[in-house]
Steps between C-alpha positions, in 0.01 A plus 500: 500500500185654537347775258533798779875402515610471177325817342402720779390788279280312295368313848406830618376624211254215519427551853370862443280411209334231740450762740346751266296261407380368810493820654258719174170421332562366162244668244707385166235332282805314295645299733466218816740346674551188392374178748756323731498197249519699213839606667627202558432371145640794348821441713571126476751372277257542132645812556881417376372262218470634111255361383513712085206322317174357610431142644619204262733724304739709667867616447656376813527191690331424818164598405333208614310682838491787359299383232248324731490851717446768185250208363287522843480830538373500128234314620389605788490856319309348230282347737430809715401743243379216222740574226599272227858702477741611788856591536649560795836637391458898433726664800245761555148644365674745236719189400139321421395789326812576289430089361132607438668732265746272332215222445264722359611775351802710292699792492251795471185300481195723674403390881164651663538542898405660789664825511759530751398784748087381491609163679732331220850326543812690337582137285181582324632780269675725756790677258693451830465132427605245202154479471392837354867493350507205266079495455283787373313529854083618459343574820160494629346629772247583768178673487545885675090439634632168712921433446385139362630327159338636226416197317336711188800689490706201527275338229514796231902545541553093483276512148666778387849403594497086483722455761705172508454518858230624750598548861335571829591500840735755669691628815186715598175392420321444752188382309396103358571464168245362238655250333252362315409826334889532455507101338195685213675782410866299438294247253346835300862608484682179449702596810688316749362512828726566778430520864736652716386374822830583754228615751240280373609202565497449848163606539367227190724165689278660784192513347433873566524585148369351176776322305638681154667135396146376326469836307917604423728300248745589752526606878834646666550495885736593773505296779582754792237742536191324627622145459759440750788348295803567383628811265413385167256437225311313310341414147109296492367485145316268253601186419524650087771751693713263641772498195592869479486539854741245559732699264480791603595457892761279396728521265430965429437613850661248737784245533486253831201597749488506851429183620493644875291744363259178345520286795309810727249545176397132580492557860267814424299302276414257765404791767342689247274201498365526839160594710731723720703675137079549390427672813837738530441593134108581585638682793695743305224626257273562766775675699628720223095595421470589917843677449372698200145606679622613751787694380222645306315564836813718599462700220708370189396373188547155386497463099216338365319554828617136654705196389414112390827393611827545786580783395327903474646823351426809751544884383660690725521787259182717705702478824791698331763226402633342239528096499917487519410709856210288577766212534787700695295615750311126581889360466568709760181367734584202427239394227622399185335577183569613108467798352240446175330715223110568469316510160569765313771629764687825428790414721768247379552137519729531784368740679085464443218594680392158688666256743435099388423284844472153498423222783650185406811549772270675766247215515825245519638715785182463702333852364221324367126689420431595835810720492452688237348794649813545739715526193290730305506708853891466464530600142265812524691659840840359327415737146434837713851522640805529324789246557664457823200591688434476884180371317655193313709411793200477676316280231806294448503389869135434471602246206772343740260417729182418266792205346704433800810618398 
């Protein structure tokens, strides 16, 4: 019996989230659909096996493939971003994070991060999080003159403080990272250096962006936002790592993995590889940096006056709105977006002052560079109006046509 027969809701359900994504621009800088073989990996029969343990010593029978499939995509991950360490296991980025924690550090020990609403990720110290609950959470930030890192400031609080662990890289930061500055300033502090790279690491298997693994004892990734692979995570470290790491994903933060899951990280691995993955990730920097100019050309400001990367933070505070209404009223023309905070932003984390775009899903859906200006033209008539506008209806036709739908 087919799928549309035997759960009809859930078939339709599925059917309208194809359509509103065919059918709307996709600005979310934290995710990409993931390839056609990535699907088909993730769906083959690795999904039903348990597979608790890592190759040559697991808990369950029948772990023969499965060990040849988690050891490939171990190497091909290794091979791809030249680290001496992988595992492939965490379900997600936070997942990878959370074993960061449990390899390196202890109940209350002091972590220096990015603070959350100048670009940083909540499982850096949020209070929200386990992060900033179980840790004592230090934050640095970004210069007012330019809304980049302040590495002296980063420098004086990680002397001061002696972390056990340094971390940079965020949700919105839309600046290059110096990592080697980063790699000094851990060894003063006798630090562990951690690179979150979740939107990173795309760009460095593309060669956009220089690779953290030389400089960080240990580099987390997710490999859905500009990779095109499967929901999940991952773990690259040194070699001198590889013990505690192993620990801490499994036995304290996970039992079996998803070997489905696994199977489309190897697939991934092997695109991620490729002339044509280099050229789509190249693609999206210089279409979020056209995106960002000439949203500034209409008028708004884009913190830190550009972006290295696929994604840019715009204020939309100076045209009257707030960032939660920034997003309702592109939602309703049919552009989707998330609502972010500037620097030093009086509103609150979920409602802010900025919108966060990002181009990874526009350039796969055929809105490469050359586009760009007709979706800033979208987005600026798309914030005048409130929602339900003669206007959006208007712009959300013109997206039907500009994708075929």
């Amino acid at each position: 019996m087919s799928f549309a027969h035997s759960d009809p809701q859930v078939a339709d359900l599925v059917e309208r989230e194809s359509r509103r994504r065919a059918t709307t621009v996709q600005l979310i800088a934290s995710e990409t659909p993931a390839s056609p073989a990535v699907r088909e990996a993730q769906a083959s029969d690795f999904g039903a096996k348990y597979a608790e343990g890592y190759p040559g010593a697991r808990f369950h029978g029948g772990c023969e493939v499965a060990d040849q499939l988690e050891q490939l995509a171990i190497d091909r991950a290794a091979e791809l971003f030249g680290a001496e360490y992988v595992n492939v296991q965490p379900l997600s980025g936070s997942a990878a994070n959370l074993a960061v924690y449990a390899a390196f550090a202890q109940p209350g020990d002091p972590i220096l991060a990015l603070r959350l609403d100048q670009g940083g990720h909540q499982s850096h110290g949020s209070r929200a999080n386990f992060s900033g609950r179980w840790f004592s959470p230090i934050h640095y930030g970004v210069r007012p003159s330019d809304e980049r890192i302040d590495y002296d400031e980063l420098r004086d609080l990680a002397l001061l403080h002696r972390p056990r662990i340094i971390v940079a890289g965020g949700a919105a930061y839309s600046r290059s990272i110096d990592f080697a500055a980063l790699r000094t300033i851990a060894d003063e502090a006798e630090s562990i250096l951690w690179i979150d790279a979740a939107h990173l690491a795309g760009l460095v298997a593309g060669g956009v962006l220089a690779s953290p693994v030389p400089h960080a004892d240990v580099v987390t990734l997710s490999t859905h936002k500009v990779l095109q692979g499967p929901r999940g995570g991952m773990i690259l470290a040194r070699g001198a790592h590889a013990a505690v790491l192993q620990k801490a994903v499994h036995p304290f933060i996970q039992g079996g993995p998803s070997m489905g899951s696994i199977a489309g990280k190897a697939v991934c691995m092997r695109e991620s590889a490729t002339d044509e993955f280099a050229s789509y990730a190249a693609e999206t920097v210089v279409a979020a940096q056209r995106l960002g100019d000439e949203l500034s050309g209409h008028g708004l400001r884009i913190v830190s006056g550009g972006t290295d990367i696929h994604l840019a933070v715009a204020d939309v505070s100076a045209i009257g709105l707030t960032g939660a209404e920034a997003q309702r009223r592109l939602a309703s023309a049919g552009i989707v977006v998330d609502r972010a905070v500037l620097p030093f932003d009086r509103e609150p984390v979920t409602t802010g002052s900025a919108i966060r775009v990002g181009t990874p899903t526009a350039v796969l859906d055929g809105l490469g560079v050359e586009a760009m200006p007709t979706i800033a033209g979208w987005i600026i008539r798309g914030l005048r109006d409130p929602v339900g506008s003669d206007q959006h209806a208007g712009i959300r036709a013109e997206i039907e046509r500009e994708l075929g739908g």
